[in-house]
Backbone of each chain as nested JSON, in Angstrom:
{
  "chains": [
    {"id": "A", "residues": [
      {"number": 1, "name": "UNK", "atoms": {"N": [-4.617, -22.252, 10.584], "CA": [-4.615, -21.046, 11.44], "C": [-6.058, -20.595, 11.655]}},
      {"number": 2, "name": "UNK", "atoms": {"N": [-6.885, -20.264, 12.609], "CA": [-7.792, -19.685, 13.112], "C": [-7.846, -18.409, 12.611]}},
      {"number": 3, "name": "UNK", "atoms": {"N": [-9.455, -18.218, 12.207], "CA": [-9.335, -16.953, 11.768], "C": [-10.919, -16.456, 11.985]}},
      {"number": 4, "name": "UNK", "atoms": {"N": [-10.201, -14.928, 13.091], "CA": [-11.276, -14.483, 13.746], "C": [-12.334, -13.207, 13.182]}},
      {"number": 5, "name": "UNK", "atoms": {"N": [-13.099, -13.694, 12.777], "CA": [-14.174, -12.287, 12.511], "C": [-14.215, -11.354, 13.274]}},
      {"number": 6, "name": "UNK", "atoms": {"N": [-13.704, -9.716, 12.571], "CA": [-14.554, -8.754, 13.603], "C": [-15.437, -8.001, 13.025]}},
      {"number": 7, "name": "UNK", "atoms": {"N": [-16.022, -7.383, 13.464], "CA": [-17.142, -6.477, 13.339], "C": [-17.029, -5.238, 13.845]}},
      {"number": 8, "name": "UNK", "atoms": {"N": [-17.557, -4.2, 13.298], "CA": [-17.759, -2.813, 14.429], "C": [-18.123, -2.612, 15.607]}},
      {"number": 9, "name": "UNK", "atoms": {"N": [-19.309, -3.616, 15.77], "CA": [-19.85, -4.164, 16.798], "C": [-19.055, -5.262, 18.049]}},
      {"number": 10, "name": "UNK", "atoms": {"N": [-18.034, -5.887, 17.635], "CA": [-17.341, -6.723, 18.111], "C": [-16.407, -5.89, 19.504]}},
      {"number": 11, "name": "UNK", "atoms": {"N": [-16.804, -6.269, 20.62], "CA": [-16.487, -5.747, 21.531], "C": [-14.171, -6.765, 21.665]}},
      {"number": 12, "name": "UNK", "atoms": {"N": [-13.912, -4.912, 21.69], "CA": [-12.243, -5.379, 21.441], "C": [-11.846, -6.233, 22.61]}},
      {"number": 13, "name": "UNK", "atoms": {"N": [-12.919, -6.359, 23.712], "CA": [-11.934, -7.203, 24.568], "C": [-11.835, -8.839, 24.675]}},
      {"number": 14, "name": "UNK", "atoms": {"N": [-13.264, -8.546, 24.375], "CA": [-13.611, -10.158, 23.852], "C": [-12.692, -10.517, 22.636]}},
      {"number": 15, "name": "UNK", "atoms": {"N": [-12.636, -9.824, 21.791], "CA": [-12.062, -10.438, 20.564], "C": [-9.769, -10.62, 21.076]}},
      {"number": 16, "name": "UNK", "atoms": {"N": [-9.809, -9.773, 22.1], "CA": [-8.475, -9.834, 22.672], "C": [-8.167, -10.668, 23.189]}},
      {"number": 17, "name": "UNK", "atoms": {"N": [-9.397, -11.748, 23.946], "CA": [-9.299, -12.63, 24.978], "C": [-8.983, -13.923, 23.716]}},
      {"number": 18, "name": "UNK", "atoms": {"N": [-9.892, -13.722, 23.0], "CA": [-9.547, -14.834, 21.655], "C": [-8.675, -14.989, 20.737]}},
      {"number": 19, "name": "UNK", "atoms": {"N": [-7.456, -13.532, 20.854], "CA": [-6.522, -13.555, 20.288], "C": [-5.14, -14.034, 20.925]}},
      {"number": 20, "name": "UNK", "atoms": {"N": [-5.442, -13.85, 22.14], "CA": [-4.359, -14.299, 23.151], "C": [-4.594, -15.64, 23.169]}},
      {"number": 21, "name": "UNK", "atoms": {"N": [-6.094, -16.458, 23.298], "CA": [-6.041, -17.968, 23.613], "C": [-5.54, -18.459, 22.238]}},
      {"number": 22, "name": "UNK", "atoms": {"N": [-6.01, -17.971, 20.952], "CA": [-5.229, -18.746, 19.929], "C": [-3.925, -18.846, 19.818]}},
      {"number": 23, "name": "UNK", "atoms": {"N": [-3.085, -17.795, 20.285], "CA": [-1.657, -17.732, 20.292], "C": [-1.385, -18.256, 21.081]}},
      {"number": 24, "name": "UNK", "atoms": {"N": [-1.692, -18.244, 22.523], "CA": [-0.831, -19.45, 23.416], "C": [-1.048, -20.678, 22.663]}},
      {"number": 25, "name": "UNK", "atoms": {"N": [-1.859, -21.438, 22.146], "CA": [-2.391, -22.671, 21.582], "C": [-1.315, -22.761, 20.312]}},
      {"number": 26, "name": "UNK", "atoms": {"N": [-1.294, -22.013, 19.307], "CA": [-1.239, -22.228, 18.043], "C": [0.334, -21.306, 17.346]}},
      {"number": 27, "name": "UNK", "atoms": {"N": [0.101, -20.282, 18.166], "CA": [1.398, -19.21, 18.076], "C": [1.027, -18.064, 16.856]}},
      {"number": 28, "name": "UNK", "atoms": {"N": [0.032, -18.417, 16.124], "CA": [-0.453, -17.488, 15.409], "C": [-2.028, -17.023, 15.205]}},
      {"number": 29, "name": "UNK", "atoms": {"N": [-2.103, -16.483, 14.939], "CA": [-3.882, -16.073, 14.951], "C": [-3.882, -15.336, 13.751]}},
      {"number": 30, "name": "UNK", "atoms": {"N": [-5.227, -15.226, 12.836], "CA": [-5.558, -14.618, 11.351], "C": [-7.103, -13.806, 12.32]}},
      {"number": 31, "name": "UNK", "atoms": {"N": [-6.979, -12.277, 12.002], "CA": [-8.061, -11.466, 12.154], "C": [-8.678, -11.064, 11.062]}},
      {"number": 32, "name": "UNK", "atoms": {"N": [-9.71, -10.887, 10.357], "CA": [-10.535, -10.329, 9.648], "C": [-11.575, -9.369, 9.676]}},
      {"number": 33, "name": "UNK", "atoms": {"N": [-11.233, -8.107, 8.855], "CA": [-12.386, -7.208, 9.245], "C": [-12.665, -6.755, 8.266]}},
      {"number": 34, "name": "UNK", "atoms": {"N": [-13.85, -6.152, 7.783], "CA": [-14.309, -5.446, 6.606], "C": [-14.78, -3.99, 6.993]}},
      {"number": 35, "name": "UNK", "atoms": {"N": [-14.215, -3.211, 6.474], "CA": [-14.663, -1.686, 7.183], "C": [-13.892, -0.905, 8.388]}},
      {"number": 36, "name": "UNK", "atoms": {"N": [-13.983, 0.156, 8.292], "CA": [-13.008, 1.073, 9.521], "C": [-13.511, 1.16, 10.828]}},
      {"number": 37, "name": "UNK", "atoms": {"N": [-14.722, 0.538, 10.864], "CA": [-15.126, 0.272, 12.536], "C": [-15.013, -1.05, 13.036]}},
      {"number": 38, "name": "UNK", "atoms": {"N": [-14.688, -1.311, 11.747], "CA": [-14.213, -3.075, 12.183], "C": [-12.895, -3.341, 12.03]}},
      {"number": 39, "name": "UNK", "atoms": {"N": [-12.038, -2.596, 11.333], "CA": [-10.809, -2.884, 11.22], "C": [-10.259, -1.972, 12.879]}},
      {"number": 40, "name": "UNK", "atoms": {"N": [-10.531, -0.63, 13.054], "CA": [-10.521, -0.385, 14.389], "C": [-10.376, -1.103, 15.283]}},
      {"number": 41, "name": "UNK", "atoms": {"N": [-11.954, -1.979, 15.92], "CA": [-11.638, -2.233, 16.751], "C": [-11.01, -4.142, 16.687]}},
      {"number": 42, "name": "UNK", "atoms": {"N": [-10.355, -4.364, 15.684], "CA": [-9.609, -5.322, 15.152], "C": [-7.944, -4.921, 15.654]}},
      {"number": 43, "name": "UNK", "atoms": {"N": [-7.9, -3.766, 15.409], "CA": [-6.382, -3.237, 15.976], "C": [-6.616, -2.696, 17.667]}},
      {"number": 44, "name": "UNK", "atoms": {"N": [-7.538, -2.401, 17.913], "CA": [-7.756, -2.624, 19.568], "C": [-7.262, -3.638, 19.783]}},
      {"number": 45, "name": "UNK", "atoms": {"N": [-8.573, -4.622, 19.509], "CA": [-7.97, -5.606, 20.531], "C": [-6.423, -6.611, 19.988]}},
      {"number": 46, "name": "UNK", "atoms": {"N": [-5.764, -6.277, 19.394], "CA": [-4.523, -6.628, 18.923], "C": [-3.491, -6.016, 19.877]}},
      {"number": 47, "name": "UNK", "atoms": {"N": [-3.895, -4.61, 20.118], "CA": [-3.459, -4.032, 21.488], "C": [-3.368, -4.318, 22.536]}},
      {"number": 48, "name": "UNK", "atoms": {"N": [-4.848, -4.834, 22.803], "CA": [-5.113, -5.18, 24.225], "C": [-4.516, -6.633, 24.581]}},
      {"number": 49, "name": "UNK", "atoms": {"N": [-4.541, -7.391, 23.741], "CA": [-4.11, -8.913, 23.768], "C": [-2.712, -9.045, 23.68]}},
      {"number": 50, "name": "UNK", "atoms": {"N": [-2.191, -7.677, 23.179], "CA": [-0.24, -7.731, 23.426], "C": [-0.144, -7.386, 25.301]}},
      {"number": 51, "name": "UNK", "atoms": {"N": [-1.282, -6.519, 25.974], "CA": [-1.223, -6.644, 27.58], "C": [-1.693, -8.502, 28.005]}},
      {"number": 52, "name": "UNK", "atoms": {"N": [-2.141, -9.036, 27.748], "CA": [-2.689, -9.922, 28.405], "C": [-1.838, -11.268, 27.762]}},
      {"number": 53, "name": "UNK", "atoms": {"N": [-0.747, -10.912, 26.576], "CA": [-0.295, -12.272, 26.519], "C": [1.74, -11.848, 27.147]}},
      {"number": 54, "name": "UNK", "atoms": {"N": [1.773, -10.37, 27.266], "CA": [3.271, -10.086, 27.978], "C": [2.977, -10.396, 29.355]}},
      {"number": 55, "name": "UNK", "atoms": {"N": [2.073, -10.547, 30.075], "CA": [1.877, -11.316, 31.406], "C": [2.439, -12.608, 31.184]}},
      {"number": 56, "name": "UNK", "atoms": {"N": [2.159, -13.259, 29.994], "CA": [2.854, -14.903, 29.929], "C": [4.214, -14.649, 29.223]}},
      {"number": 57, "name": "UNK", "atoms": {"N": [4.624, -13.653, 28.982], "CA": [6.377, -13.241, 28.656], "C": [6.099, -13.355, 27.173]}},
      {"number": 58, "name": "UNK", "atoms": {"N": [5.188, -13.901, 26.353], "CA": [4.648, -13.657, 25.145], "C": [4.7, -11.965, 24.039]}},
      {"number": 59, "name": "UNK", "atoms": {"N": [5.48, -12.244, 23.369], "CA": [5.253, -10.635, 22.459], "C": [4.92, -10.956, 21.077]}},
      {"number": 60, "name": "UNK", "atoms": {"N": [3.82, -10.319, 20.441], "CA": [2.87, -10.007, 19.555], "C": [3.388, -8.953, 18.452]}},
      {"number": 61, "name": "UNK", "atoms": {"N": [3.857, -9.171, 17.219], "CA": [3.233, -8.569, 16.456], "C": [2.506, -8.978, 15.038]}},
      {"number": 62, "name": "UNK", "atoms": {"N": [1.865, -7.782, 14.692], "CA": [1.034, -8.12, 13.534], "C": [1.378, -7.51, 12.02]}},
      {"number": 63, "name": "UNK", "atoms": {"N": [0.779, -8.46, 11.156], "CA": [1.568, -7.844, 9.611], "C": [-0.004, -7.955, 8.902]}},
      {"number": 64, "name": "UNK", "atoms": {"N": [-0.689, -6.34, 8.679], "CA": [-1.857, -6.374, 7.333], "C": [-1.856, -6.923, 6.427]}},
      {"number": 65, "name": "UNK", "atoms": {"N": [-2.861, -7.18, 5.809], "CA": [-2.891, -7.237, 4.136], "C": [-3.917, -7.022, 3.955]}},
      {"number": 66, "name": "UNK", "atoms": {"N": [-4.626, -6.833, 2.426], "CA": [-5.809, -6.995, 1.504], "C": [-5.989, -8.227, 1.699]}},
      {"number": 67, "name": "UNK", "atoms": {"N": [-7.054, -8.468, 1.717], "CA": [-7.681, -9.54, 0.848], "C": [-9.394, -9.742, 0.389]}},
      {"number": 68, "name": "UNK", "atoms": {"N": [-9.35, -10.053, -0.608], "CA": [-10.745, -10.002, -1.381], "C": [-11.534, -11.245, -0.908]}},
      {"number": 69, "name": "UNK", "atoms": {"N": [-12.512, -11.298, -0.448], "CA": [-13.871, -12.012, 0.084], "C": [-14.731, -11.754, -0.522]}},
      {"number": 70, "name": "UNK", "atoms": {"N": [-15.946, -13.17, -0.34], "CA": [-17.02, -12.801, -1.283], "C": [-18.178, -12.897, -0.116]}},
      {"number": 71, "name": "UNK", "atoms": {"N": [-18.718, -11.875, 0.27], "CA": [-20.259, -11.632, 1.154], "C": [-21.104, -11.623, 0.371]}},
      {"number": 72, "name": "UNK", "atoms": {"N": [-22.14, -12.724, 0.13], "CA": [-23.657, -12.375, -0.152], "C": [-23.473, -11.92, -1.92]}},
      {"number": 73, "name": "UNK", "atoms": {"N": [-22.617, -12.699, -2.059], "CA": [-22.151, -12.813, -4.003], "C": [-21.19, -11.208, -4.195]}},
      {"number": 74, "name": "UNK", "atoms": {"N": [-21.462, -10.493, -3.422], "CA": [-20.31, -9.433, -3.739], "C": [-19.026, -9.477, -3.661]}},
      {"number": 75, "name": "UNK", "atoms": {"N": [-18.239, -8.635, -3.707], "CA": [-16.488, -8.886, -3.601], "C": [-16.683, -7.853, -2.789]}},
      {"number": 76, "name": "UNK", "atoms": {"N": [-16.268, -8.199, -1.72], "CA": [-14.952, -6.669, -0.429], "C": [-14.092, -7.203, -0.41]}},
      {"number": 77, "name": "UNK", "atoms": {"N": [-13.384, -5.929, 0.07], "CA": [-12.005, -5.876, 0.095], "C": [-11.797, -6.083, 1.603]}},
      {"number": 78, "name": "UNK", "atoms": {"N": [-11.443, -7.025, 2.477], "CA": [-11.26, -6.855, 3.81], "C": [-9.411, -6.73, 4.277]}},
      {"number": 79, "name": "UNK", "atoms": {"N": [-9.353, -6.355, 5.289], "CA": [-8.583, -6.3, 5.884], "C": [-8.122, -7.469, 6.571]}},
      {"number": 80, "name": "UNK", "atoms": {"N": [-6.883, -8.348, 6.601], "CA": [-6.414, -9.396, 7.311], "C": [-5.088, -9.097, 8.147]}},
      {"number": 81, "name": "UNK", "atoms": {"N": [-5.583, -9.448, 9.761], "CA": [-4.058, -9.175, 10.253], "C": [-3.668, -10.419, 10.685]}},
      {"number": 82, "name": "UNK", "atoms": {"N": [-2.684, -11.059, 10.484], "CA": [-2.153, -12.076, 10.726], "C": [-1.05, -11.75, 12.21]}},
      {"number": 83, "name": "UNK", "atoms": {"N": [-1.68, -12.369, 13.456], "CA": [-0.908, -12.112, 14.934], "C": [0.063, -13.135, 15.011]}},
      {"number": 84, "name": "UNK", "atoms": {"N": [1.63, -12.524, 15.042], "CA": [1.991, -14.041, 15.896], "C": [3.239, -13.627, 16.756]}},
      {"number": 85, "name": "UNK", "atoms": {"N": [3.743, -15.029, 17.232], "CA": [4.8, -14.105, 17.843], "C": [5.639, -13.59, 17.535]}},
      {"number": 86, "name": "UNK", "atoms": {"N": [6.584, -13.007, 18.113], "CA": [7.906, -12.121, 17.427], "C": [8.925, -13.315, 17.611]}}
    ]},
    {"id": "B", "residues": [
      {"number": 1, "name": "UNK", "atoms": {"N": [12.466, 8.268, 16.435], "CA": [11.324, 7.903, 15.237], "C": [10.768, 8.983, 14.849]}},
      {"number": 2, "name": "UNK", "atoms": {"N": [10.793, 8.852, 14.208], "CA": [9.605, 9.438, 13.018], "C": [8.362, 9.506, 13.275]}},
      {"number": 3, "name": "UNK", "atoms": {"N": [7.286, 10.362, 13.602], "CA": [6.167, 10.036, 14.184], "C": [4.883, 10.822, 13.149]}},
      {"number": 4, "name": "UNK", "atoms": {"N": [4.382, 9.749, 12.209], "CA": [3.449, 10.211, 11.081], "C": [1.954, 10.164, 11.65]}},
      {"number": 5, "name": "UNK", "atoms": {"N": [1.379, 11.339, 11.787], "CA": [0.112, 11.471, 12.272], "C": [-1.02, 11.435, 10.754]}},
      {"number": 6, "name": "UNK", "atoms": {"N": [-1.882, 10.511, 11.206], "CA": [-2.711, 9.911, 10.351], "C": [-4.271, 10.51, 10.671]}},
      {"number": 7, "name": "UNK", "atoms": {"N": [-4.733, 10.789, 9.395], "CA": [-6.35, 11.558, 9.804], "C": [-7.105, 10.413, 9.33]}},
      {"number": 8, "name": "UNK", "atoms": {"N": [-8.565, 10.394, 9.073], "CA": [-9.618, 9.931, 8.566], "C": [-9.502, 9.972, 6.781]}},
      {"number": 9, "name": "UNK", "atoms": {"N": [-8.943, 11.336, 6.579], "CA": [-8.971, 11.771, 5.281], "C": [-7.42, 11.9, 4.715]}},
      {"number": 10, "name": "UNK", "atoms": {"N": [-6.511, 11.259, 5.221], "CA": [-5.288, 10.494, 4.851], "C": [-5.498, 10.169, 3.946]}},
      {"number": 11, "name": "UNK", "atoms": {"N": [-4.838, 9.854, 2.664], "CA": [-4.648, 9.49, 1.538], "C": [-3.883, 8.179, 2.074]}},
      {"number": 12, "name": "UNK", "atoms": {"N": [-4.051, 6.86, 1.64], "CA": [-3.512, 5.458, 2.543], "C": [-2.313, 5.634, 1.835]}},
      {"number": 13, "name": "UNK", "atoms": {"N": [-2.099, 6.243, 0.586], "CA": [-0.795, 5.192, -0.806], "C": [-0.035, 6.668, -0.052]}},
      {"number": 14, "name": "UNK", "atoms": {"N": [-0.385, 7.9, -0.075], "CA": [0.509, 8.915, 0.561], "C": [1.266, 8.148, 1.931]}},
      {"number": 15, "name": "UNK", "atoms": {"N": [0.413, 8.005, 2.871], "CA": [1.136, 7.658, 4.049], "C": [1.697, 5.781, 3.808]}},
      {"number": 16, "name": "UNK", "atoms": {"N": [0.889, 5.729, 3.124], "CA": [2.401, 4.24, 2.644], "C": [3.64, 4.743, 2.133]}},
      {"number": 17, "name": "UNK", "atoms": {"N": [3.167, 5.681, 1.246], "CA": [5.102, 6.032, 0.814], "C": [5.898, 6.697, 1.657]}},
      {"number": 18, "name": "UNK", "atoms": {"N": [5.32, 7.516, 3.01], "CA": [6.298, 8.02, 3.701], "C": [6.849, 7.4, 4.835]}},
      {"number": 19, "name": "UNK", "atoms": {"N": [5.562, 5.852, 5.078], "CA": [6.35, 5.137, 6.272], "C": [7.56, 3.867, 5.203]}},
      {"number": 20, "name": "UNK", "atoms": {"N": [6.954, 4.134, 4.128], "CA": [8.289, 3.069, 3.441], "C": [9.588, 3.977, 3.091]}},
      {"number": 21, "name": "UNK", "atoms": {"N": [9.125, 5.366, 3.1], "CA": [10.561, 6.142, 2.73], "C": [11.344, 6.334, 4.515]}},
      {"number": 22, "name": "UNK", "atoms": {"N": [10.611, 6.641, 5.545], "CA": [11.023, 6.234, 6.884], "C": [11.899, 4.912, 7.335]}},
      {"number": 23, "name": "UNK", "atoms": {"N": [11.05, 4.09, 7.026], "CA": [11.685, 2.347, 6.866], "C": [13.264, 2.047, 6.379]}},
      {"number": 24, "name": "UNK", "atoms": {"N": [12.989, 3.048, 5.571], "CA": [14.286, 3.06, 3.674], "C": [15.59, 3.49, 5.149]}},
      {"number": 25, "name": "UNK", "atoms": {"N": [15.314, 4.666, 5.696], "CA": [15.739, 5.45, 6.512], "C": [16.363, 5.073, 7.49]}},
      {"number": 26, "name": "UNK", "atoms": {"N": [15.514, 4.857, 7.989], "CA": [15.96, 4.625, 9.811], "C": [15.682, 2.97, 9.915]}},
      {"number": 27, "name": "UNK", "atoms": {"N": [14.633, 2.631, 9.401], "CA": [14.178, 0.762, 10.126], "C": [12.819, 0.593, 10.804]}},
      {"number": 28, "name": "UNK", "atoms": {"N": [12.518, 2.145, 10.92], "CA": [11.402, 2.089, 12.073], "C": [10.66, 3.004, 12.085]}},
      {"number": 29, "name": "UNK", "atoms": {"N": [9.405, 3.111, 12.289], "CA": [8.295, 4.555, 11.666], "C": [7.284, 3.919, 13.097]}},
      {"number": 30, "name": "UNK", "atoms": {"N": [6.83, 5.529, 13.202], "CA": [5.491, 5.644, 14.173], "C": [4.311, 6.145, 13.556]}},
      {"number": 31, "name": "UNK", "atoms": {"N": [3.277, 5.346, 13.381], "CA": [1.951, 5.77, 13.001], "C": [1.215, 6.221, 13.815]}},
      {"number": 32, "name": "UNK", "atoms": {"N": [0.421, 7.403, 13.549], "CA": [-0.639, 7.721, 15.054], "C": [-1.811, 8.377, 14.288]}},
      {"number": 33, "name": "UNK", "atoms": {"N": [-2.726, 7.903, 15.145], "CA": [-4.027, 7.687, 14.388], "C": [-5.48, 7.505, 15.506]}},
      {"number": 34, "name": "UNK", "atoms": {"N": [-6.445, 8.612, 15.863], "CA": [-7.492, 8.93, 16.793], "C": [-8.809, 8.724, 16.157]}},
      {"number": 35, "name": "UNK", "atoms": {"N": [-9.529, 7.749, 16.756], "CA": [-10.648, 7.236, 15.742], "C": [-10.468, 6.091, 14.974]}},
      {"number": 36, "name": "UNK", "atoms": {"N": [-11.857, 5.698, 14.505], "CA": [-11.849, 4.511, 13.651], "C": [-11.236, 5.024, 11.932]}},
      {"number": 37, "name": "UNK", "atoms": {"N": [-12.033, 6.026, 11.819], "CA": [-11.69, 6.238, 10.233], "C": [-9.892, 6.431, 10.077]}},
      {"number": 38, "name": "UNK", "atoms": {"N": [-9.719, 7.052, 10.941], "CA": [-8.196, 6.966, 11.04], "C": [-6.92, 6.007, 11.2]}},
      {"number": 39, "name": "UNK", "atoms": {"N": [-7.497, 5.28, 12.151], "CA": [-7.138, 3.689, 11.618], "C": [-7.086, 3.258, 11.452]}},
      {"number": 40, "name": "UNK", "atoms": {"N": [-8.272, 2.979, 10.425], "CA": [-8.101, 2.295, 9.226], "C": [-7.6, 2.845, 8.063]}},
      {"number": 41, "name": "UNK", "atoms": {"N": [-7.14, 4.078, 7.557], "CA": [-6.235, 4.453, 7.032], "C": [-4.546, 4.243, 6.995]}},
      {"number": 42, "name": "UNK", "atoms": {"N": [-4.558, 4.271, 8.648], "CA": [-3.197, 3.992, 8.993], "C": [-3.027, 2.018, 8.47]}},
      {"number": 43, "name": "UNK", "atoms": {"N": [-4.097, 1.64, 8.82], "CA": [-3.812, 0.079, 9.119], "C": [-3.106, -0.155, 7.313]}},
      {"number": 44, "name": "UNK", "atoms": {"N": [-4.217, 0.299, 6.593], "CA": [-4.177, -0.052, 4.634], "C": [-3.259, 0.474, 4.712]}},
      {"number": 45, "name": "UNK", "atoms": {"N": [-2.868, 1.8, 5.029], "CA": [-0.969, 2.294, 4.32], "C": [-0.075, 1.435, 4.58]}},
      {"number": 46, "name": "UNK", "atoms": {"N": [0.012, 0.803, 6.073], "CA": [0.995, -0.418, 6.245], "C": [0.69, -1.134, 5.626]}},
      {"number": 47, "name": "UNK", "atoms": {"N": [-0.283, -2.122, 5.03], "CA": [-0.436, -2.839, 4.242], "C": [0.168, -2.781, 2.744]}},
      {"number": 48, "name": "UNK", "atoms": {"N": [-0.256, -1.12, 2.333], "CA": [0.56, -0.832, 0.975], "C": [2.08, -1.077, 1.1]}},
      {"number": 49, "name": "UNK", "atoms": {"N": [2.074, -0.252, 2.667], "CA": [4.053, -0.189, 2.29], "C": [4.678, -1.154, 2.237]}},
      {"number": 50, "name": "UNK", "atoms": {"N": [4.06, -2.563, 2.933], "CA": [4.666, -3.72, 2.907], "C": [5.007, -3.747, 1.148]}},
      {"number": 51, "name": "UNK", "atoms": {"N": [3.642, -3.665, 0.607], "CA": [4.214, -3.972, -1.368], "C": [5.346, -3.444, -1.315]}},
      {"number": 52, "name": "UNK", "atoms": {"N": [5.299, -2.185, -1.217], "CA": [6.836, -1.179, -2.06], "C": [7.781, -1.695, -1.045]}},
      {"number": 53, "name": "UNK", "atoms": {"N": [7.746, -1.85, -0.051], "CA": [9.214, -2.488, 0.448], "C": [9.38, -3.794, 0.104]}},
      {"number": 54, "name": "UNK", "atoms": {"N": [7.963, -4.695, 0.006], "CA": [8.811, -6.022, -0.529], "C": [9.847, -6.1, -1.928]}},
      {"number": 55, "name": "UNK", "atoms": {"N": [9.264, -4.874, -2.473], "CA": [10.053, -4.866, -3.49], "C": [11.758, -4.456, -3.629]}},
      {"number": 56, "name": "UNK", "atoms": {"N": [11.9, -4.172, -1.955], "CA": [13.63, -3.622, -1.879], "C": [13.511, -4.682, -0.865]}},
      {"number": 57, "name": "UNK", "atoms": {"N": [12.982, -6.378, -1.436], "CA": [13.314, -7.201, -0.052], "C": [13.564, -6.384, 1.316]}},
      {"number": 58, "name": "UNK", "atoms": {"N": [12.313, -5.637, 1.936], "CA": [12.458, -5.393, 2.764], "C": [10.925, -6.29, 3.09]}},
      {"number": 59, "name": "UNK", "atoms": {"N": [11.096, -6.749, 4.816], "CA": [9.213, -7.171, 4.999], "C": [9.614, -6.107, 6.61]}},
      {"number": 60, "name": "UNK", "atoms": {"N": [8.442, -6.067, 6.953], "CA": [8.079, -5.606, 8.409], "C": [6.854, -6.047, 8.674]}},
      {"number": 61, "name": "UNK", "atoms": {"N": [6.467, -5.563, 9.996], "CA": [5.292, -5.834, 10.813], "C": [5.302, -5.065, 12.059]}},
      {"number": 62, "name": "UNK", "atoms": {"N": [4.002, -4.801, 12.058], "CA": [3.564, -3.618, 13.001], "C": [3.125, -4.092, 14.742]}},
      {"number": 63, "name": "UNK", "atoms": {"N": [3.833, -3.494, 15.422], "CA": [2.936, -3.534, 16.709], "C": [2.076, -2.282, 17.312]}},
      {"number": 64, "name": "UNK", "atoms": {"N": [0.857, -2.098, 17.562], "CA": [-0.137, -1.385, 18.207], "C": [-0.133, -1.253, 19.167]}},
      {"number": 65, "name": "UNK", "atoms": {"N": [-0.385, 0.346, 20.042], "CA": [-0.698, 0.097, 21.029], "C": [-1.326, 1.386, 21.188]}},
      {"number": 66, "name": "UNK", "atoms": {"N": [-1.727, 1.577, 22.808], "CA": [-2.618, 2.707, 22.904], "C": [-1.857, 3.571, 23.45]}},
      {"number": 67, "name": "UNK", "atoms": {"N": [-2.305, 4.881, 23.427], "CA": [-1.079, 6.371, 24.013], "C": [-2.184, 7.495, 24.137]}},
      {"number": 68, "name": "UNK", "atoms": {"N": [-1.888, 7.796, 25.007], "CA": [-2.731, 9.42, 25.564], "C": [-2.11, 10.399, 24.663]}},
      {"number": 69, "name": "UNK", "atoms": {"N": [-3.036, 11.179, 24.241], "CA": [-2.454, 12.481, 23.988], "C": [-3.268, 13.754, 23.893]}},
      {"number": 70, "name": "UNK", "atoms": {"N": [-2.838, 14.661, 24.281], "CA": [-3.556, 15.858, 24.076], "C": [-3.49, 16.544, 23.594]}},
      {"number": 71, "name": "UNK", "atoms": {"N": [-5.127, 17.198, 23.153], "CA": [-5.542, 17.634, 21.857], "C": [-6.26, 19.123, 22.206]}},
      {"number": 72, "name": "UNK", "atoms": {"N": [-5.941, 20.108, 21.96], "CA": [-7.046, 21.133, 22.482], "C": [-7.323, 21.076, 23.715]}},
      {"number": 73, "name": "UNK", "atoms": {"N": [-5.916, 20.835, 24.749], "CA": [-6.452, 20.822, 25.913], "C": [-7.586, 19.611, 26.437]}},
      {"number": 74, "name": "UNK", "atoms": {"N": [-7.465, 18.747, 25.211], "CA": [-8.513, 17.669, 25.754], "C": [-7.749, 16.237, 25.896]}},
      {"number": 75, "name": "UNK", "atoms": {"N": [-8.039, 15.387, 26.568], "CA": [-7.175, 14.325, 26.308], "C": [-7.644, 12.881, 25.83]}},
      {"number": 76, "name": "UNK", "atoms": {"N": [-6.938, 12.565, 24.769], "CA": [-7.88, 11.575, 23.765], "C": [-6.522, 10.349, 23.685]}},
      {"number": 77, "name": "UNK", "atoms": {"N": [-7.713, 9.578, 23.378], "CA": [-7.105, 7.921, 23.474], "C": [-6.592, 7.894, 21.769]}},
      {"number": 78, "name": "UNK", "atoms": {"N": [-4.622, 8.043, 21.492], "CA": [-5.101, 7.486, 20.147], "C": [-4.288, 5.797, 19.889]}},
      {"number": 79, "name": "UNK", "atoms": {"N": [-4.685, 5.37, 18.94], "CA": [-3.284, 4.139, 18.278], "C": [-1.916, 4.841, 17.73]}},
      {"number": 80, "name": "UNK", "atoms": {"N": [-1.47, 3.899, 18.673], "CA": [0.142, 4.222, 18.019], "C": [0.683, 2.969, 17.493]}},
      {"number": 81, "name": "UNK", "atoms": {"N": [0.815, 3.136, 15.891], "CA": [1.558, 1.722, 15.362], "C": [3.347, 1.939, 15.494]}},
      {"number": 82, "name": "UNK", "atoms": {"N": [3.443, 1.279, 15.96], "CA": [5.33, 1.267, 15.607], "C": [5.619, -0.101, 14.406]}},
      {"number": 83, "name": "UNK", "atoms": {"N": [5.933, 0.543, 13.027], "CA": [6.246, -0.13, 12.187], "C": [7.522, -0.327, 12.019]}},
      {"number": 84, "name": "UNK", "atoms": {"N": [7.765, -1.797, 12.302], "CA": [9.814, -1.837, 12.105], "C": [10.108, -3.117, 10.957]}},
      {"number": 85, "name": "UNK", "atoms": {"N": [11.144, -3.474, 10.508], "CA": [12.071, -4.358, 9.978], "C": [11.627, -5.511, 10.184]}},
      {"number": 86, "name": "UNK", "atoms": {"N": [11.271, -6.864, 9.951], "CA": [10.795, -8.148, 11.082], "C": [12.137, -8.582, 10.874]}}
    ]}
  ]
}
């Protein structure tokens, strides 16, 4: 499964356009974010990519979790949303 | 539905136990949540509630989306999660 980095910085539409192409392809997509401006706009574009994949009769949903990562020898706690179809 | 409005300063394990006591309920809970800090509060409580419901073999998964609403006469973009049953 593909699994997409976001960032705070990560513009939601771009990251929408990449959530929709993995799901037509694959049927599921793995998002990752660390932080509330990244988990934000992580659930944007999860939003926006449920408009752009119900054009292909496609419906989206997503299930959170924890999960622990290691950045730069530390442990965070990031956020994982796993997209797929219904 | 049930419609649980989520702040920045949400307690996540509070609003996990009331969309899993919602869930217990009805099948189906509305999260709403304006801002980043806020949804990422909302996002981790679904994440928690999944634990406590897996534990009454229950699973769910959330779909997002965006909703107008007004605030002080002002009108603001927030997330609306609809958390149901999978």
């Amino acid at each position: 499964m593909e699994m997409l980095k976001v960032s705070a910085k990560s513009r939601s539409t771009a990251v929408a356009g990449a959530i929709a192409g993995v799901i037509r392809e694959s049927g599921r997509a793995e998002v990752q974010a660390i932080g509330a401006g990244a988990v934000n706009q992580a659930v944007k574009a999860v939003a926006i990519a449920r408009g752009y994949l119900a054009e292909d009769g496609i419906d989206i949903v997503c299930v959170p979790s924890f999960v622990e990562v290691v950045i730069a020898d530390q442990e965070r706690t990031a956020i994982r949303i796993v997209v797929e179809k219904r």
